[in-house]
C-alpha positions in Angstrom: -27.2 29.6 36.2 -28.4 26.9 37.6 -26.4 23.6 38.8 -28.7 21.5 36.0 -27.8 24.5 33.5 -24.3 24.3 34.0 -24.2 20.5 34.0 -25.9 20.2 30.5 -23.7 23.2 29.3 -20.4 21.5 30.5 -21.2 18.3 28.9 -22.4 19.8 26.0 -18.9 21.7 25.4 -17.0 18.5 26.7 -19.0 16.3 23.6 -18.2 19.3 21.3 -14.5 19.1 22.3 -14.5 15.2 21.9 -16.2 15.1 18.4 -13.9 18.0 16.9 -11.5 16.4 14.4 -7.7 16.6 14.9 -6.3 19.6 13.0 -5.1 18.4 9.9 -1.1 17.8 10.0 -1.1 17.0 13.3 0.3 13.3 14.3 -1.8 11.3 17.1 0.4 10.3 20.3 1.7 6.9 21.4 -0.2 5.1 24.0 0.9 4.8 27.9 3.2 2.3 28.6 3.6 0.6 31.9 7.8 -0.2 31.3 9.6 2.7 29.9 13.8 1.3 29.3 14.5 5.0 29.2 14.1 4.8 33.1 16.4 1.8 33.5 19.9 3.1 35.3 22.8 4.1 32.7 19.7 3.7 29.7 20.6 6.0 27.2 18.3 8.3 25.1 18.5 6.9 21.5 18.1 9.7 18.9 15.4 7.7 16.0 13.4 8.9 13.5 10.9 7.3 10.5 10.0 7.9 7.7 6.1 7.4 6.5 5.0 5.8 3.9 3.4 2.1 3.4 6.7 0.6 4.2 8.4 2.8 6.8 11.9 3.6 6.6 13.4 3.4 11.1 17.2 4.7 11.4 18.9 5.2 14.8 22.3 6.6 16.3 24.2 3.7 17.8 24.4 3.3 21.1 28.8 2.6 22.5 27.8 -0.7 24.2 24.8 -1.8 22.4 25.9 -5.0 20.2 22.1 -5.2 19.0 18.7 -3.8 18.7 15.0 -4.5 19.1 12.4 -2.8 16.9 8.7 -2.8 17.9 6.2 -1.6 15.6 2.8 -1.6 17.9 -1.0 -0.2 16.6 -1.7 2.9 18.8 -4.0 1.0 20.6 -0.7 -1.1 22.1 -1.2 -4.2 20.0 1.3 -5.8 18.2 2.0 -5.3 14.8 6.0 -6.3 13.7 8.9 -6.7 15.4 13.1 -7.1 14.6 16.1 -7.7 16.1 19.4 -7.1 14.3 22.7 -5.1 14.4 21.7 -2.6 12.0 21.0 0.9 12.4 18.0 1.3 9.5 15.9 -1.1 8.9 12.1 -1.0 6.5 9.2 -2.6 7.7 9.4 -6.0 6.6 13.1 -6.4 7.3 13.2 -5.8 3.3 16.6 -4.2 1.9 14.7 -2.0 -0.2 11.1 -0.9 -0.4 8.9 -2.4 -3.0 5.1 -3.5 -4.2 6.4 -6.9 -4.6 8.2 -7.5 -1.3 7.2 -10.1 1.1 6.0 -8.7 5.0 3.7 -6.0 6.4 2.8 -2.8 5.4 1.2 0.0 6.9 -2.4 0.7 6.4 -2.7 3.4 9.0 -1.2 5.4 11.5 1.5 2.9 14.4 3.6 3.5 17.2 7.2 2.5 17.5 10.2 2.2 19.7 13.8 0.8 19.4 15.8 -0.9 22.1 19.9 -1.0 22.2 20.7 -4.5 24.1 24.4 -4.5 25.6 26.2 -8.6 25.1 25.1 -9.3 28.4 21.2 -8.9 27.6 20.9 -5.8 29.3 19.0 -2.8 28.0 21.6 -0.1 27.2 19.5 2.8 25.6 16.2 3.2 24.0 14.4 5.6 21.9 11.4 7.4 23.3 8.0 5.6 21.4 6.8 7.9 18.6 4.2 7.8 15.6 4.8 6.7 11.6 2.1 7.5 9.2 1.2 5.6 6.3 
């Protein structure tokens, strides 16, 4: 085969493989980050999880020195999107106690990345949870 051959064949595959949809179920990835807390010293590994939906349900596990927490709620493209600070451990999107049609804030119209961060009195970052996807 010849070097042009192989060229056109390779890019031919490599636009196949880009224009292939995602398998259905699966969840896109977070974007890169350039600060990860999770590398700070003594930064603990907060356990997190969501719930999807149009107003997204975020619980933790509390973290021994943390006296509050940071949410971030980000597009997957990095941007902003929501964020909250509070002692809580569950929190919707919004900051709402419970999820409704009529409450005030954001909801999710497609697919976001998110991350919580445990903040220790003194200001300093005390755990984090890795960044994962919610899905509307």
């Amino acid at each position: 085969m010849t070097r042009i051959r192989a060229a056109v064949a390779a890019g031919v595959i490599m636009g196949a493989l880009v224009l292939v949809p995602a398998a259905a179920g699966a969840r896109p990835n977070p974007s890169k980050h350039v600060f990860d807390p999770l590398e700070l010293p003594d930064s603990v590994k907060i356990k997190a999880k969501a719930r999807d939906g149009e107003r997204p349900r975020f619980s933790w596990k509390a973290v021994g020195d943390a006296v509050d927490y940071a949410l971030v709620v980000q597009t997957l493209k990095g941007k902003p999107y929501w964020a909250w600070r509070g002692t809580e451990t569950t929190v919707f999107l919004g900051g709402v106690d419970e999820p409704s049609k009529d409450a005030g804030g954001p909801l999710l119209t497609k697919a976001a990345q998110w991350q919580v961060v445990a903040y220790a009195e003194d200001g300093r970052i005390v755990g984090a949870s890795p960044w994962s996807v919610v899905e509307r």
